[in-house]
N, C-alpha and C positions, 0 to 999 in steps of 0.2 A: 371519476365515473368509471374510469377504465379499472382501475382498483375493483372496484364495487364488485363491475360485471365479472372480473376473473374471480374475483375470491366467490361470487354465486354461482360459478360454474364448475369449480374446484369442489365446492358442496354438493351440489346435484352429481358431479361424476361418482363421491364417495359415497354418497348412497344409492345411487345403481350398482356400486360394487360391492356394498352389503349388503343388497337386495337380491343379489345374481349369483349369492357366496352359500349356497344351503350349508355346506360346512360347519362355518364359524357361528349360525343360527344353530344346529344340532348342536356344537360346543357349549352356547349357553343355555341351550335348553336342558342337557345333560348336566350342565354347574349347577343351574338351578337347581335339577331335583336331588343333586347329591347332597347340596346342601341342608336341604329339608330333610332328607336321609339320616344327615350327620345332627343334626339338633333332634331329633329323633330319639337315635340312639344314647343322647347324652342324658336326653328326659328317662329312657328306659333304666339309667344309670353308666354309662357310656363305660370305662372299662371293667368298671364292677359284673355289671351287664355280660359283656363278649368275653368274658374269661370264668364265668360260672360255668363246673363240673359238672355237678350233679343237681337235683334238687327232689322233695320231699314236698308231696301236697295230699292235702286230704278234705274232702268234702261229699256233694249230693250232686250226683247225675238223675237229670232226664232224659227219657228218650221218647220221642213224639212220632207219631204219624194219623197222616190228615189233619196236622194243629189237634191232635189229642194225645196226653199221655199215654200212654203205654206201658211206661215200667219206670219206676225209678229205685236207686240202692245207693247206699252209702261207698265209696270207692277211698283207698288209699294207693298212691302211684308215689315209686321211685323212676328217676330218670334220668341217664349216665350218656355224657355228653360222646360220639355223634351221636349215634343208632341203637340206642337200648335204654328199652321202656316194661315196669312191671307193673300192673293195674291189679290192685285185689279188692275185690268184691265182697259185698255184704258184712255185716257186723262181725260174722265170723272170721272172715276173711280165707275161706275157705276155698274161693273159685280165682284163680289168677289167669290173667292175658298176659301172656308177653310178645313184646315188639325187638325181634331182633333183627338188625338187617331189614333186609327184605323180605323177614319172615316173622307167622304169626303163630303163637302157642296157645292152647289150652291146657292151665294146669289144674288138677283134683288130686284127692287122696287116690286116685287111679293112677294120677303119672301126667305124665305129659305127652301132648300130640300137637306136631303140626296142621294148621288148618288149611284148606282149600280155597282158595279166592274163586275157583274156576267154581265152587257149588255155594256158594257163602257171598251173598254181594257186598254184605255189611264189614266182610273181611276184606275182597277186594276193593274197597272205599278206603277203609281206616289204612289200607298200604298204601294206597294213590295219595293219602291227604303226608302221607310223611315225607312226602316229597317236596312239599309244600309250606311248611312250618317256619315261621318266626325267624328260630332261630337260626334254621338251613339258610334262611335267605340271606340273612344280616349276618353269619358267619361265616358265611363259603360263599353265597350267591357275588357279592359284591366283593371279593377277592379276586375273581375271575376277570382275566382283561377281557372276556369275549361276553361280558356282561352290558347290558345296555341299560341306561337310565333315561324314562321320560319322563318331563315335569307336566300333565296333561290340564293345570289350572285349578282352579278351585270349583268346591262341589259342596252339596248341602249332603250330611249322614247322620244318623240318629240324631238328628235335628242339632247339629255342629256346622257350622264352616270348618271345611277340610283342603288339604290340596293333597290332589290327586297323582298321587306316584306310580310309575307303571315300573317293573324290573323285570327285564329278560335275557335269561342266561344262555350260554352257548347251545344250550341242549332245544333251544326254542320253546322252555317253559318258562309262564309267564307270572307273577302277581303285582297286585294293582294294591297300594295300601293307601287307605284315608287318612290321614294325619290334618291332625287337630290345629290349629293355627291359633289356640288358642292356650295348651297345654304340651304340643310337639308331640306328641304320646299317640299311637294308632289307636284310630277309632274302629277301625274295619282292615277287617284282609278277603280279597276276592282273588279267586282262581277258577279257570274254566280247564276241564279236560274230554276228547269227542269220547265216545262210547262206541268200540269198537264194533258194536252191532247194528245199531240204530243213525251211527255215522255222525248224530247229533250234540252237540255241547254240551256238558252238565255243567253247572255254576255252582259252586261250592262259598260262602259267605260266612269269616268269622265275626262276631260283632263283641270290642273289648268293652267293661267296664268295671266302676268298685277300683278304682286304681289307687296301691299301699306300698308304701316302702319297705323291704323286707330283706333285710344284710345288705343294703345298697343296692336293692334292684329293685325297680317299679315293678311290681304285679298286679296282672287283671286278677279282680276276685272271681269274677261271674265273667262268663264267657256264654257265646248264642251260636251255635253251629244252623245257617237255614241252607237248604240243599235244592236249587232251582224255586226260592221265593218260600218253599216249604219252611217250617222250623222242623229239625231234625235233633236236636239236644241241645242242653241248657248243663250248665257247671257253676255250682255255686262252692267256694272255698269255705274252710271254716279253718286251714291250719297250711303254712307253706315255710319251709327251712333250704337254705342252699349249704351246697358244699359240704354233704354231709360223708362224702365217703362210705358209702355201702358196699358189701362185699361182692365181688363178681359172684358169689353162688347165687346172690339174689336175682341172676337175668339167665340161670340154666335153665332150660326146660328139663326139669328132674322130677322125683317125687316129694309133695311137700308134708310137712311134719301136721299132719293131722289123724285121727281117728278114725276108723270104718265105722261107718255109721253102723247102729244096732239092729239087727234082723227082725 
């Protein structure tokens, strides 16, 4: 009896001291979601994945407001691993974006010019979402030791069972990824950032799907951009190539090789 009551007492002390440890609770809350992280990544294609260059997509953007079309065009993008992005537009391909840095270009048979985020909100978005992307997170985010990982449980997304990963880096930006429990593959990526003006939150929501293996990497084919519940654009693929080494002319803002148009 006296056995009994010491080994029952021996128990109850050791979980008052797991109970009174937030520590070693954060520790496995943090294992947890690293782990989800890491099968993750391996669904994405796990070294093939974090060690892709460049890549090469081409397909149909929407762009909606109020849930109504607005515009859509045929788009081909190169994109050269960190921070350099070339978006060319319509059949001709005559109108190119580029993303350098932390800067944005408009190119025509006119040339090239840097854009304003301070008169352009659509520019200063598409610079805040690059701070946010995929692959920043899963490639530099989680590098960082002043990165935090929380495993926040499981959650219902485009009608998936998900578990809910929150990641924040030393800079105090946050993203919250849904992963599929069923497939390991992101279902969703959420980020909020305040609006300097209004003081209030915006919510920014990627929604993945169409998921193809392509040189050893899972790609979304269709991708759902909704901006505070809104739908804000739609990407649907119809061609994706990695590692194809393009030339750095392709991300100058220079003048590009087309024709003046006839008077």
């Amino acid at each position: 009896m006296r056995f009994l009551a010491l080994l029952f007492l021996c128990l109850g002390v050791s979980a008052q001291t797991s109970q009174s440890n937030p520590a070693n609770d954060g520790q496995t809350n943090q294992q947890k979601a690293r782990a989800v992280i890491d099968r993750m990544i391996a669904a994405l294609g796990g070294q093939a994945y974090l060690n892709v260059q460049d890549s090469y997509s081409q397909g149909r953007y929407g762009r909606f407001h109020n849930d109504a079309m607005v515009a859509t065009n045929l788009f081909y993008r190169y994109w050269k691993w960190p921070d350099s992005e070339r978006n060319e537009l319509t059949e001709a391909r005559d109108v190119v974006y580029l993303f350098l840095d932390d800067k944005e270009y408009e190119v025509t048979f006119r040339g090239g010019h840097e854009m304003n985020p301070d008169k352009d909100e659509s520019v200063k978005q598409g610079l805040v979402r690059r701070r946010f992307t995929l692959a920043k997170v899963l490639r530099e985010w989680l590098k960082d030791p002043g990165t935090i990982l929380l495993d926040e449980g499981p959650a219902l997304a485009e009608g998936q069972m998900t578990e809910r990963i929150t990641i924040i880096n030393s800079k105090n930006d946050a993203v919250t990824l849904m992963v599929s429990t069923d497939t390991h593959l992101p279902v969703q990526k959420v980020f909020s950032v305040r609006d300097p003006q209004t003081r209030e939150r915006d919510e920014e929501v990627e929604i993945y799907g169409g998921w193809r293996v392509v040189d050893g990497v899972n790609t979304p084919w269709s991708v759902q951009t909704k901006r505070n519940g809104a739908l804000l654009r739609t990407e649907s693929l119809t061609g994706v190539a990695y590692n194809q080494r393009p030339p750095d002319s392709y991300f100058a803002p220079k003048l590009i090789n087309h024709p003046s148009p006839k008077k």
